[in-house]
PyMOL Python script that loads the backbone (N, CA, C, O; Angstrom):
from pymol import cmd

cmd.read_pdbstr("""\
ATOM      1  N   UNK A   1       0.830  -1.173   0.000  1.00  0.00           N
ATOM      2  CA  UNK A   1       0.000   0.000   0.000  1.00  0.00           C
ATOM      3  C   UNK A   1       0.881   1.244   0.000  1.00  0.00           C
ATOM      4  O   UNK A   1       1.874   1.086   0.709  1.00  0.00           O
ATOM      5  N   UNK A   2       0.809   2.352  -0.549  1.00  0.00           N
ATOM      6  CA  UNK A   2       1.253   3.234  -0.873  1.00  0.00           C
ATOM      7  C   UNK A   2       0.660   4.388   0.056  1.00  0.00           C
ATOM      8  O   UNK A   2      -0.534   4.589   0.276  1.00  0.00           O
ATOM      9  N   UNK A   3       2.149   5.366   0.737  1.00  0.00           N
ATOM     10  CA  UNK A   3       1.861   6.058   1.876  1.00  0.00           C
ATOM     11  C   UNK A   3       0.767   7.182   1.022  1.00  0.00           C
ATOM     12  O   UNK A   3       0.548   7.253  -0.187  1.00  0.00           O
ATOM     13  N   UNK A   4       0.289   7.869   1.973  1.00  0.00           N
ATOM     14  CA  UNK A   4      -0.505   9.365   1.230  1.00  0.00           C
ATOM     15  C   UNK A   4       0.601  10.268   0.846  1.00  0.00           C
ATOM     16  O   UNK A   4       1.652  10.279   1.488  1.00  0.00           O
ATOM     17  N   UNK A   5       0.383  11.073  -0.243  1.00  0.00           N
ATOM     18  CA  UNK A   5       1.366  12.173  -0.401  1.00  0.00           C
ATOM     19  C   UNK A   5       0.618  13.393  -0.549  1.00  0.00           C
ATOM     20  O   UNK A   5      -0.500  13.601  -1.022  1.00  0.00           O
ATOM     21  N   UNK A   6       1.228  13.933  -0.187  1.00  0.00           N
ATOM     22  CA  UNK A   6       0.240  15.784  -0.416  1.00  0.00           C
ATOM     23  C   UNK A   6       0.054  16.009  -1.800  1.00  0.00           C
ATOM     24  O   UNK A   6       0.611  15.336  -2.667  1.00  0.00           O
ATOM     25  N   UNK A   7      -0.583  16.778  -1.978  1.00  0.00           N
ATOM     26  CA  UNK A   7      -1.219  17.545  -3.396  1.00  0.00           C
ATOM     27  C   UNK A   7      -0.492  17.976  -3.732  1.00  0.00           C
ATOM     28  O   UNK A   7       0.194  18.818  -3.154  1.00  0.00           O
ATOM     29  N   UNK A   8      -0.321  17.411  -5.178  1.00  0.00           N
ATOM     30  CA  UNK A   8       1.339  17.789  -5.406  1.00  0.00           C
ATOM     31  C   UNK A   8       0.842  18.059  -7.422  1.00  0.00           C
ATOM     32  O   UNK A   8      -0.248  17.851  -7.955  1.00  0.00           O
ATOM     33  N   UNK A   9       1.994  18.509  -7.978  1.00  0.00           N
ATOM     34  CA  UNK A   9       1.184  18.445  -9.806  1.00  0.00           C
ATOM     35  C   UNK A   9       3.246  18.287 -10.016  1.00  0.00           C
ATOM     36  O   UNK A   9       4.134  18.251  -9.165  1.00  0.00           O
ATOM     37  N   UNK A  10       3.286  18.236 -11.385  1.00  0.00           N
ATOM     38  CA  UNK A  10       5.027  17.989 -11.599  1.00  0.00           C
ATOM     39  C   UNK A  10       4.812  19.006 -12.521  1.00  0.00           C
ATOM     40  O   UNK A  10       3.777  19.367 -13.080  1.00  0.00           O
ATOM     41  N   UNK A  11       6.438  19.583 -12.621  1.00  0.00           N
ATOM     42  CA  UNK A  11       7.131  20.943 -13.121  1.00  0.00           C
ATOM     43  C   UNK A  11       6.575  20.342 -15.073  1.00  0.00           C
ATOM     44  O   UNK A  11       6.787  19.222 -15.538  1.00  0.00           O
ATOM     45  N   UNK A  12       5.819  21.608 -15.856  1.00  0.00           N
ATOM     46  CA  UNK A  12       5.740  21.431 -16.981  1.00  0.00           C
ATOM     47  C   UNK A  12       6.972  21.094 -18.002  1.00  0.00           C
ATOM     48  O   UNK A  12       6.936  20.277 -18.922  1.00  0.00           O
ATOM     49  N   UNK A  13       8.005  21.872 -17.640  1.00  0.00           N
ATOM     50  CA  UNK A  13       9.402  21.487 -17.517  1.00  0.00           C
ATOM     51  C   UNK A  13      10.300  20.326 -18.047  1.00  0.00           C
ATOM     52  O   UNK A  13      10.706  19.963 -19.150  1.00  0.00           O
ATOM     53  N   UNK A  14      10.444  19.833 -16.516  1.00  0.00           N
ATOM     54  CA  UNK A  14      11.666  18.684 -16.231  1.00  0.00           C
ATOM     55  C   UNK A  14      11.175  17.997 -15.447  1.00  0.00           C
ATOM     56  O   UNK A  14      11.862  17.054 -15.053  1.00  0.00           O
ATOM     57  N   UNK A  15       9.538  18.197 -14.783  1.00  0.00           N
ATOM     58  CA  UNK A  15       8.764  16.860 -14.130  1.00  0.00           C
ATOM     59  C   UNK A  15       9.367  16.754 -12.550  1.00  0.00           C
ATOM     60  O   UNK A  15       9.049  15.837 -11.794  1.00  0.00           O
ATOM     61  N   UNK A  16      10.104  17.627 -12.255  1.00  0.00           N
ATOM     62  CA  UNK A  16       9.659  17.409 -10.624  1.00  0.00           C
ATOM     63  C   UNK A  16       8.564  17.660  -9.967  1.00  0.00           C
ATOM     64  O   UNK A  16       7.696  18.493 -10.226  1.00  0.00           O
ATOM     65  N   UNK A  17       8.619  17.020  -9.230  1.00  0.00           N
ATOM     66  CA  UNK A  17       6.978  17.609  -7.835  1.00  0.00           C
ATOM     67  C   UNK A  17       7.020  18.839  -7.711  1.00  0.00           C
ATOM     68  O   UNK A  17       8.100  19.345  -7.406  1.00  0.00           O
ATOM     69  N   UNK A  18       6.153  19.461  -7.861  1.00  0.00           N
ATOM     70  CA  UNK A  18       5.758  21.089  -7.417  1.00  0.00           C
ATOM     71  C   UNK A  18       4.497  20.842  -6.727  1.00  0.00           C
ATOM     72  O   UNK A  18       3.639  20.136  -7.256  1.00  0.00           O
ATOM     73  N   UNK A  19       4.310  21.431  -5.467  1.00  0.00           N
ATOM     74  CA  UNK A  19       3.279  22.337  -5.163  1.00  0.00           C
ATOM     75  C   UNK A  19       1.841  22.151  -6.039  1.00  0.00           C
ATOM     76  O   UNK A  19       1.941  23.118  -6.795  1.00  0.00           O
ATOM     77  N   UNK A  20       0.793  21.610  -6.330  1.00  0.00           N
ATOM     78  CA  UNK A  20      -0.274  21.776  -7.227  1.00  0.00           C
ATOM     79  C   UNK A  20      -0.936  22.976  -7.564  1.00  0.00           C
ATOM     80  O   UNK A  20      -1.854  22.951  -8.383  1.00  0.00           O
ATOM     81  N   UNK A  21      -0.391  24.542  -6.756  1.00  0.00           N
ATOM     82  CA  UNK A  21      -0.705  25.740  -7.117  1.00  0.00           C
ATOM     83  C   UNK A  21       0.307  26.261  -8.368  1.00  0.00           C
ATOM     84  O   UNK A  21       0.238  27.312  -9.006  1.00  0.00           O
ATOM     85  N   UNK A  22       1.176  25.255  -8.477  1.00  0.00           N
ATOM     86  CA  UNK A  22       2.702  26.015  -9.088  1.00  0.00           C
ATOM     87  C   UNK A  22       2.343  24.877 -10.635  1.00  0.00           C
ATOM     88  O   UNK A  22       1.824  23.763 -10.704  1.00  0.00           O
ATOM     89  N   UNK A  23       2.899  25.793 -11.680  1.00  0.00           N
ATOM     90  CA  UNK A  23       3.191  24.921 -13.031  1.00  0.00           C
ATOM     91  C   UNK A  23       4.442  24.581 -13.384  1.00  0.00           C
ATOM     92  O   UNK A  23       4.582  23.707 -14.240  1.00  0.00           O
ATOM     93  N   UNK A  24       5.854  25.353 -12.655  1.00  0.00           N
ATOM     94  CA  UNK A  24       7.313  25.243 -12.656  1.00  0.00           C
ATOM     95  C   UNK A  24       7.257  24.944 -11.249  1.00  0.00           C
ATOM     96  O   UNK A  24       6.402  25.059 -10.371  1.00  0.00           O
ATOM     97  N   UNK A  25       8.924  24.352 -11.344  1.00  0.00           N
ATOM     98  CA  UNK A  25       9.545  24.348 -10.141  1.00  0.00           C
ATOM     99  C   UNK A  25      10.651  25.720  -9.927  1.00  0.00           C
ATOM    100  O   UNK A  25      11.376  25.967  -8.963  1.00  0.00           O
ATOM    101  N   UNK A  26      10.508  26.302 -10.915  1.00  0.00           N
ATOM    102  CA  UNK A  26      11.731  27.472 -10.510  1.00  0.00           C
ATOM    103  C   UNK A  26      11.376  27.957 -12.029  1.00  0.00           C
ATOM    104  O   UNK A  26      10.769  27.495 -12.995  1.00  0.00           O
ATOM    105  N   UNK A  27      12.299  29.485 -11.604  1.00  0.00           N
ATOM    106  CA  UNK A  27      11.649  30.265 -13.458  1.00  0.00           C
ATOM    107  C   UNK A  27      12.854  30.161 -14.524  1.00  0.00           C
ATOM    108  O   UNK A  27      12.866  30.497 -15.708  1.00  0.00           O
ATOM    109  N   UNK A  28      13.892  29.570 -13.702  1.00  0.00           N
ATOM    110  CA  UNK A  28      14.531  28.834 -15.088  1.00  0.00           C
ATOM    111  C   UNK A  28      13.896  27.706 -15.960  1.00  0.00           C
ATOM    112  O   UNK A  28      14.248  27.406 -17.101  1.00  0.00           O
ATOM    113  N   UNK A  29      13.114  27.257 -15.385  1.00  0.00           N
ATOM    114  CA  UNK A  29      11.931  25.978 -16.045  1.00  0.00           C
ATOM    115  C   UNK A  29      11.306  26.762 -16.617  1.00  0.00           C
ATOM    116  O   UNK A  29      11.691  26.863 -17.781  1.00  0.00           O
ATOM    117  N   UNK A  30      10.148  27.672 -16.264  1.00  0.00           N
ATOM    118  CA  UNK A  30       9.815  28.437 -17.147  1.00  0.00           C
ATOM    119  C   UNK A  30      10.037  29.075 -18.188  1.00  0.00           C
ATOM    120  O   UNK A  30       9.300  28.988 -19.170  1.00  0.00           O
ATOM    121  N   UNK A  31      11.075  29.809 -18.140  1.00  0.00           N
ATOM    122  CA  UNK A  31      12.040  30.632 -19.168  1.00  0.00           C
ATOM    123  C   UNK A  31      12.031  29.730 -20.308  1.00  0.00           C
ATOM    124  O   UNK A  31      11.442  29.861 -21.381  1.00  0.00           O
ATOM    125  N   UNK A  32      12.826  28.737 -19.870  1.00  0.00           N
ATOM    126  CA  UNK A  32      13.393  27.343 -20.835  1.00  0.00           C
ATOM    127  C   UNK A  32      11.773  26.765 -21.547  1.00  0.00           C
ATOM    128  O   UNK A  32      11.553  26.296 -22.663  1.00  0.00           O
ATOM    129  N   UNK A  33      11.113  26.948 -20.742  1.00  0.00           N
ATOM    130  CA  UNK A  33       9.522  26.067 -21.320  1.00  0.00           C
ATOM    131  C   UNK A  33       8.986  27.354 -22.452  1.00  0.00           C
ATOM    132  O   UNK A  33       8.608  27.110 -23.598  1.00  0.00           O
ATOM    133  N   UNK A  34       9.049  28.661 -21.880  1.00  0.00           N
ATOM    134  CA  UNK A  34       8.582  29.162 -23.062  1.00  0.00           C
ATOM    135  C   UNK A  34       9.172  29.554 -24.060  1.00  0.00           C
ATOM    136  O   UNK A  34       8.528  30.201 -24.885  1.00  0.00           O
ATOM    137  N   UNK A  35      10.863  29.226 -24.332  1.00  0.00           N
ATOM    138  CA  UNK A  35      11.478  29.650 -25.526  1.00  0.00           C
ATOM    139  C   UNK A  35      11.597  28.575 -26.068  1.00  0.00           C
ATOM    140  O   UNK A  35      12.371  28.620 -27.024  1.00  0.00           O
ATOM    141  N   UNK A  36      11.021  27.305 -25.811  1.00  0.00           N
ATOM    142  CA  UNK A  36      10.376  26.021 -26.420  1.00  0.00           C
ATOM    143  C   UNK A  36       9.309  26.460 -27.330  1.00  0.00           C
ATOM    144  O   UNK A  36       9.262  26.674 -28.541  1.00  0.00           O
ATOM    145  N   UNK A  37       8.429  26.529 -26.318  1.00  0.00           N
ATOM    146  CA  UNK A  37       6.878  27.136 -27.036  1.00  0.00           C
ATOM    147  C   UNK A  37       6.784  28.003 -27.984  1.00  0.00           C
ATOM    148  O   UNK A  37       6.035  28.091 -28.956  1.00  0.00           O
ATOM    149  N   UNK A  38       8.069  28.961 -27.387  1.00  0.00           N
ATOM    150  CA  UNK A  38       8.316  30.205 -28.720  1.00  0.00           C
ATOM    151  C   UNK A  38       8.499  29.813 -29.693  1.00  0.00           C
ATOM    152  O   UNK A  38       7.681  30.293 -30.478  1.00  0.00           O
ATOM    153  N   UNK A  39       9.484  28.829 -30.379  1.00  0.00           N
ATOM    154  CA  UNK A  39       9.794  28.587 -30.821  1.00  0.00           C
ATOM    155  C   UNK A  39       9.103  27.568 -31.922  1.00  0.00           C
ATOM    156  O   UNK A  39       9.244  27.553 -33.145  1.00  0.00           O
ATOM    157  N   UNK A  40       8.279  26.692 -31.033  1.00  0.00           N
ATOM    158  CA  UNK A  40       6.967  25.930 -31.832  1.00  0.00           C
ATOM    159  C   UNK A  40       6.235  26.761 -32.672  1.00  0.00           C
ATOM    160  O   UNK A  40       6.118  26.673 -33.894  1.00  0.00           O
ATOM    161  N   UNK A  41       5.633  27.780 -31.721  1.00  0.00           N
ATOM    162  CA  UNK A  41       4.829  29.056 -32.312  1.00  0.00           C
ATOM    163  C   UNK A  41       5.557  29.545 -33.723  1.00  0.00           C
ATOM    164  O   UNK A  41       4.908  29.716 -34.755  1.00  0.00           O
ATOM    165  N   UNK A  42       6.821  29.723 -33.639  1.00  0.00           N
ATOM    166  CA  UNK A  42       7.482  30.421 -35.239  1.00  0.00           C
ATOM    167  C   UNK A  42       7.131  29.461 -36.158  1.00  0.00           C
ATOM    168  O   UNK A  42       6.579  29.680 -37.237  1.00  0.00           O
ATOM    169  N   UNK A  43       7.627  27.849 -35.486  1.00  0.00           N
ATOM    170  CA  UNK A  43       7.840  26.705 -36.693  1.00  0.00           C
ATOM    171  C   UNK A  43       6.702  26.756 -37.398  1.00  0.00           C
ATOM    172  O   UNK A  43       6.820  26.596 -38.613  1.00  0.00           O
ATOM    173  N   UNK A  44       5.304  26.993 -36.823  1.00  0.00           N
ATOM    174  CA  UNK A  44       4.064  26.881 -36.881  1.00  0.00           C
ATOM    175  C   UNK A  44       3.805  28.057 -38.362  1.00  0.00           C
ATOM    176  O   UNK A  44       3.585  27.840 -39.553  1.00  0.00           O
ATOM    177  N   UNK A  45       3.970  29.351 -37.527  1.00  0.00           N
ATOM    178  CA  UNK A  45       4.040  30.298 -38.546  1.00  0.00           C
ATOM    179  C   UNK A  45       4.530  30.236 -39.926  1.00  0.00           C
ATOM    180  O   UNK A  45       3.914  30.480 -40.964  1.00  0.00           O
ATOM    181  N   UNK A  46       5.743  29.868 -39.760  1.00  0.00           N
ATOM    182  CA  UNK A  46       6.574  29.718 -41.078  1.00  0.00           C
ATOM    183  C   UNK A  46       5.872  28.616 -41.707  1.00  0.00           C
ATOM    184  O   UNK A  46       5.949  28.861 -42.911  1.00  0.00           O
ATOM    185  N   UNK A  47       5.348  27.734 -41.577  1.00  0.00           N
ATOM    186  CA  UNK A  47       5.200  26.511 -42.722  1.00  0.00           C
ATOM    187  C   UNK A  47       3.274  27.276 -42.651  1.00  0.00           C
ATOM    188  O   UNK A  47       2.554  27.269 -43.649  1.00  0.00           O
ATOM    189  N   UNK A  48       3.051  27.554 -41.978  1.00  0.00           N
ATOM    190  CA  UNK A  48       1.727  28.524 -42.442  1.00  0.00           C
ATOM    191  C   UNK A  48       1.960  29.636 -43.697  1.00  0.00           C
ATOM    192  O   UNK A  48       1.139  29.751 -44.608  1.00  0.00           O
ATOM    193  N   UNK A  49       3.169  30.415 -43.611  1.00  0.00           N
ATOM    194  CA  UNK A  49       3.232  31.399 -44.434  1.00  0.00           C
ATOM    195  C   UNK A  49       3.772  30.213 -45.968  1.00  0.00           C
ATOM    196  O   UNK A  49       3.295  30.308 -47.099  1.00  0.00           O
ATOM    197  N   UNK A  50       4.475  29.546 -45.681  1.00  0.00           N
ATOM    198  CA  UNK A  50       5.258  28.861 -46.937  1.00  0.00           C
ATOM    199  C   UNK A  50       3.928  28.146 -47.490  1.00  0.00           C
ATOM    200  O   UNK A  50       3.996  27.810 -48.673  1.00  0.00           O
ATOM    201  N   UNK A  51       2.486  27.805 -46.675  1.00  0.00           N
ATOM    202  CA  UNK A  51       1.875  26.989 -47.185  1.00  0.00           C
ATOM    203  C   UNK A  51       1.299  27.770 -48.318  1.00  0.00           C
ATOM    204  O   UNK A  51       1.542  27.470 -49.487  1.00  0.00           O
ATOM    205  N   UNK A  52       0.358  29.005 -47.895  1.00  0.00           N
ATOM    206  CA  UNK A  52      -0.133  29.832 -48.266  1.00  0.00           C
ATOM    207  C   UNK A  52       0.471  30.107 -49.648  1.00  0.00           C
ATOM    208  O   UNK A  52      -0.182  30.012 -50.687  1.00  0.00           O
ATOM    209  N   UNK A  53       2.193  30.571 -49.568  1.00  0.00           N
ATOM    210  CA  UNK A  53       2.671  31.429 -50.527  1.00  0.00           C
ATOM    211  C   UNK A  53       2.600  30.113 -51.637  1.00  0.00           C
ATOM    212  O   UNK A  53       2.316  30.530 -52.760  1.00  0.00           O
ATOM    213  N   UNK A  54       2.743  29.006 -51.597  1.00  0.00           N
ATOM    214  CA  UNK A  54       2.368  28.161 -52.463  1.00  0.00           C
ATOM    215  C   UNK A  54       1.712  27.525 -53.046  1.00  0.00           C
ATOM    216  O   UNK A  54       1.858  26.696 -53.944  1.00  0.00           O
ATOM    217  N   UNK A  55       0.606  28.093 -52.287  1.00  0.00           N
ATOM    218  CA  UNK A  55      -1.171  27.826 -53.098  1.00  0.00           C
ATOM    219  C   UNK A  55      -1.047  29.497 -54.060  1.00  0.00           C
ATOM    220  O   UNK A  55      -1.511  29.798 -55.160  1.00  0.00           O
ATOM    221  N   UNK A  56      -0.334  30.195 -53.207  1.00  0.00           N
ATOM    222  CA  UNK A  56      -0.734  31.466 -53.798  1.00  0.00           C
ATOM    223  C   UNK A  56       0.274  31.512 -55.346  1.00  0.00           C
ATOM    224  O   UNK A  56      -0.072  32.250 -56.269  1.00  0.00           O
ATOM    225  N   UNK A  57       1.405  30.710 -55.436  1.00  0.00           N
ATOM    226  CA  UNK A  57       2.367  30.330 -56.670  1.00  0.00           C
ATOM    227  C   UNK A  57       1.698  29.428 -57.760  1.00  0.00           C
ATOM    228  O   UNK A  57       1.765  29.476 -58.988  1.00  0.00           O
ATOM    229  N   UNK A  58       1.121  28.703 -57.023  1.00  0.00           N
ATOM    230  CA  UNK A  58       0.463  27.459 -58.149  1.00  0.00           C
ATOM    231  C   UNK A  58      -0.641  28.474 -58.728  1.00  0.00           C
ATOM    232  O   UNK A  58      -0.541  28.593 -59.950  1.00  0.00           O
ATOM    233  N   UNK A  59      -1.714  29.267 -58.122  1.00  0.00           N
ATOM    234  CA  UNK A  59      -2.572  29.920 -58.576  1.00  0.00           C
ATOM    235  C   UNK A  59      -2.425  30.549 -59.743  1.00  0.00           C
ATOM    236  O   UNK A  59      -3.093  30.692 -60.767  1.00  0.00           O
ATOM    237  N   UNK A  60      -0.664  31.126 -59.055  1.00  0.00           N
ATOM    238  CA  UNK A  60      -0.594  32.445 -60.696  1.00  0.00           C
ATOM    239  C   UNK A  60      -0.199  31.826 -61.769  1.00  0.00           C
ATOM    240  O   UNK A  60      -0.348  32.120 -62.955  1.00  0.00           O
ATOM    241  N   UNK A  61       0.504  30.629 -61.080  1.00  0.00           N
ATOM    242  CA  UNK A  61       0.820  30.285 -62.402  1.00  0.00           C
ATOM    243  C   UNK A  61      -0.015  29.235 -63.789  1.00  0.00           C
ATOM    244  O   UNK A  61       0.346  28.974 -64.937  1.00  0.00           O
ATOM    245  N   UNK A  62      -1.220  28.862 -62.998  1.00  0.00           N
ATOM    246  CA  UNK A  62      -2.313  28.651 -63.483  1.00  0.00           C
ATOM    247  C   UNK A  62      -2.994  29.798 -64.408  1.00  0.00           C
ATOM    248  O   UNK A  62      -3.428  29.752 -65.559  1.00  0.00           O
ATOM    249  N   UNK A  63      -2.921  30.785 -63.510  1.00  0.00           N
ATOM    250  CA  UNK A  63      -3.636  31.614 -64.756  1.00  0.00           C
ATOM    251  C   UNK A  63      -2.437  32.588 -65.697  1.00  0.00           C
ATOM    252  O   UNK A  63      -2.988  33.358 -66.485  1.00  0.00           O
ATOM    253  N   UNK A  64      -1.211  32.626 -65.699  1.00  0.00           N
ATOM    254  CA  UNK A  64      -0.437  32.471 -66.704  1.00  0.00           C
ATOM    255  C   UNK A  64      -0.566  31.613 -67.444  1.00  0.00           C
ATOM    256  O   UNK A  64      -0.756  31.941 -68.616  1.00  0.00           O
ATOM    257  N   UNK A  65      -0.537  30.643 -67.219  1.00  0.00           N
ATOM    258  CA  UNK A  65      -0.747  29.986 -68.717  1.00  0.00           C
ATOM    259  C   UNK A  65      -1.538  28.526 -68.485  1.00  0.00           C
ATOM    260  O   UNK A  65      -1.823  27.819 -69.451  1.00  0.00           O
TER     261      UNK A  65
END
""", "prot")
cmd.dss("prot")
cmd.show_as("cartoon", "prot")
cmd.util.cbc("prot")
cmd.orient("prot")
């Protein structure tokens, strides 16, 4: 049987126990978690803009010729 443990949630991070009010264990976890995210967010953007500009290439060049 397994003792009780307090209310606990793990760092979004690197997965240590935090506190269940807390989403990091420290704001270097944070920092590091959102220049992750930042970074998703661009990858995201860019193959959004490249998708676009290449529906928008095939188009013209459809009605060129």
């Amino acid at each position: 049987m397994s003792p009780d443990l307090a209310e606990h949630d793990h760092c979004r991070y690197c997965g240590d126990s935090v506190p269940s009010d807390q989403a990091y264990c420290s704001l270097d976890c944070y920092h590091r978690h959102q220049a992750i995210l930042r970074k998703e967010r661009m990858k995201e953007v860019f193959w959004t803009v490249a998708a676009f500009a290449g529906v928008v290439v095939i188009l013209a060049l459809g009605i060129l010729f």
